[in-house]
Legacy VTK file of the C-alpha trace (Angstrom):
# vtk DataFile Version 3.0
C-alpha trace
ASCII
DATASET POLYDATA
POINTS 152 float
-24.910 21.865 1.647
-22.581 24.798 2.233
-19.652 24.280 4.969
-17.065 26.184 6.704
-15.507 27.854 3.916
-12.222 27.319 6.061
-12.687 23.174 5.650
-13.275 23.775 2.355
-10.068 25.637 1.611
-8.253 22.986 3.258
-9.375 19.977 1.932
-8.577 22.047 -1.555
-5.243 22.356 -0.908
-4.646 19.279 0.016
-6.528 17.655 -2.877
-3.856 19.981 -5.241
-1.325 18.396 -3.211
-2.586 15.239 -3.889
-2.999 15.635 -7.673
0.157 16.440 -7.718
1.581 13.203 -6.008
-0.762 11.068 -8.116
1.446 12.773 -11.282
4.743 12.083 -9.559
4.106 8.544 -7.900
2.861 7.173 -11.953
6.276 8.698 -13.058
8.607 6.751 -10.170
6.502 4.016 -10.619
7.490 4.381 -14.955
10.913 5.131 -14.246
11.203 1.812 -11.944
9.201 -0.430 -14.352
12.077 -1.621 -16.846
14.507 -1.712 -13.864
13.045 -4.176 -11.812
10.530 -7.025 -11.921
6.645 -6.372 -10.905
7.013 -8.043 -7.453
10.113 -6.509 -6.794
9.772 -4.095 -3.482
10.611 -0.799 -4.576
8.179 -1.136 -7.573
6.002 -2.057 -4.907
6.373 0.823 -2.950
5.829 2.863 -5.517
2.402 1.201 -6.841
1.223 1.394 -2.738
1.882 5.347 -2.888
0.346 5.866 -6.209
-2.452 3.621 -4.605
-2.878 5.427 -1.723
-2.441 9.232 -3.203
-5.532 8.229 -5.560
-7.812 6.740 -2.750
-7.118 9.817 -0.975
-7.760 12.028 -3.897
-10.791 10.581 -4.909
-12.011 11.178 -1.164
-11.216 14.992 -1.436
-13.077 15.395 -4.301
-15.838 13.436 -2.896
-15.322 15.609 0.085
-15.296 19.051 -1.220
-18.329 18.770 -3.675
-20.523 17.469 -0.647
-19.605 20.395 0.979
-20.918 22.747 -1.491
-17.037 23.540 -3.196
-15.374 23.176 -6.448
-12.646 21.019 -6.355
-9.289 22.229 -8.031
-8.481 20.250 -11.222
-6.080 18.188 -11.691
-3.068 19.982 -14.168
-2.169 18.055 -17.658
1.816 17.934 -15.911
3.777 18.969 -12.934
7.234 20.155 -12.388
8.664 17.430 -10.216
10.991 18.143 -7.421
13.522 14.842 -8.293
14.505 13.553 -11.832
13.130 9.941 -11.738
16.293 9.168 -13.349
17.465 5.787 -12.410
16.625 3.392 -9.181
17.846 5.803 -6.498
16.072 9.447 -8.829
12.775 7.336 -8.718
12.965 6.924 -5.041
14.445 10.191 -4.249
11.293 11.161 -6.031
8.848 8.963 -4.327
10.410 10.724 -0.799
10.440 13.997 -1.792
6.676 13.931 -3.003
5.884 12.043 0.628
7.438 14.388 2.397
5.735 17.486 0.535
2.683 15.470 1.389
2.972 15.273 4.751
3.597 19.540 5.371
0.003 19.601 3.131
-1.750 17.132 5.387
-0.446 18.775 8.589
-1.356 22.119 7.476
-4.997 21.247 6.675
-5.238 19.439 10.179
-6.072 23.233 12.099
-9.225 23.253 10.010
-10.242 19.782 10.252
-12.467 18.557 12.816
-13.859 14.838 13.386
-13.595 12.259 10.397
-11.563 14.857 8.098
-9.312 15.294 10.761
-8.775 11.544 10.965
-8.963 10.927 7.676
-5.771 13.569 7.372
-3.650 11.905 9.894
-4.299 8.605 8.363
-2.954 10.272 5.575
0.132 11.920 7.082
0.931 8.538 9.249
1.109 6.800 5.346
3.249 9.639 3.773
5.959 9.246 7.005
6.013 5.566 6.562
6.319 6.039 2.389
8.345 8.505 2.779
10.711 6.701 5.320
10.677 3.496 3.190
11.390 5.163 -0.148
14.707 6.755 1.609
15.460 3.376 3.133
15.713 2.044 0.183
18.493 4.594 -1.379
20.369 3.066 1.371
20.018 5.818 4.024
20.380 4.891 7.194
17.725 4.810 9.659
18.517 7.717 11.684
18.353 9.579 8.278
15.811 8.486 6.582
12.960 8.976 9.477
11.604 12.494 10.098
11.078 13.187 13.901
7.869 15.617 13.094
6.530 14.189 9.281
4.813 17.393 7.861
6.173 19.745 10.077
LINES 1 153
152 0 1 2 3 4 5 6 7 8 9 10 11 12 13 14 15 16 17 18 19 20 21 22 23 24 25 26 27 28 29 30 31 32 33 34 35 36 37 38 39 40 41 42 43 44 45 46 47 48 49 50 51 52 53 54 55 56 57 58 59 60 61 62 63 64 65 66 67 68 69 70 71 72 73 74 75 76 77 78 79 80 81 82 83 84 85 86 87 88 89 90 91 92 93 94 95 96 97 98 99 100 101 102 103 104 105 106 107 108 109 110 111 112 113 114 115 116 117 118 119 120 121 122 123 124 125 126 127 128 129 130 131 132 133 134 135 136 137 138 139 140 141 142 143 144 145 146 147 148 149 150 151
């Protein structure tokens, strides 16, 4: 079945967004891996994000073939905006890719109505929290490492 072209278009965006984030949360999560132990909380940060940018890839796809589209492929490597070089480059990564996030989901949300509109603020409400977690743990302070308006 064939949908507003408009939803469409937005929930591909967001899904190239997403691919993206999948790419960059696998290589904070690599970079972190020899530097601290499994249950150690900034590996587990980065396993939650990579987590949740999948589940909420897998949904776009899901979402945009039952509306008739063709989802945008994932590409074979992205440019990423923050070396993953080191505990604080892997974080500084992990916020950087939340925060790019979070602008996606919030400019999708003007063509989302209903469950794709909640499904997107979900989404945005997990990339501020990530996002504000990641930069907590570079040692920011909280006043710096919270956004006022994630996305926008």
């Amino acid at each position: 079945m064939a949908d507003d072209p408009g939803t469409v278009q937005a929930l591909s965006d967001l899904l190239a967004v997403q691919h993206a984030a999948v790419y960059a949360c696998a290589a904070a999560g690599g970079a972190l891996a020899p530097l601290r132990p499994a249950s150690d909380p900034t590996r587990l940060l980065a396993q939650t994000a990579y987590s949740a940018h999948r589940e909420l890839r897998d949904r776009l796809v899901a979402e945009v073939l039952g509306r008739g589209g063709s989802p945008p492929a994932a590409q074979p490597a992205y440019q990423l905006p923050v070396p993953p070089s080191g505990l604080t480059g892997a974080l500084e990564l992990l916020a950087a890719v939340e925060d790019r996030c979070a602008a996606a989901a919030y400019d999708a949300l003007d063509a989302l109505v209903g469950d794709l509109r909640a499904l997107v603020v979900d989404a945005l409400a997990g990339t501020a929290v990530r996002g504000q977690q990641a930069r907590l743990a570079t040692g920011q302070p909280v006043d710096r490492a919270s956004r006022a308006l994630p996305g926008v």
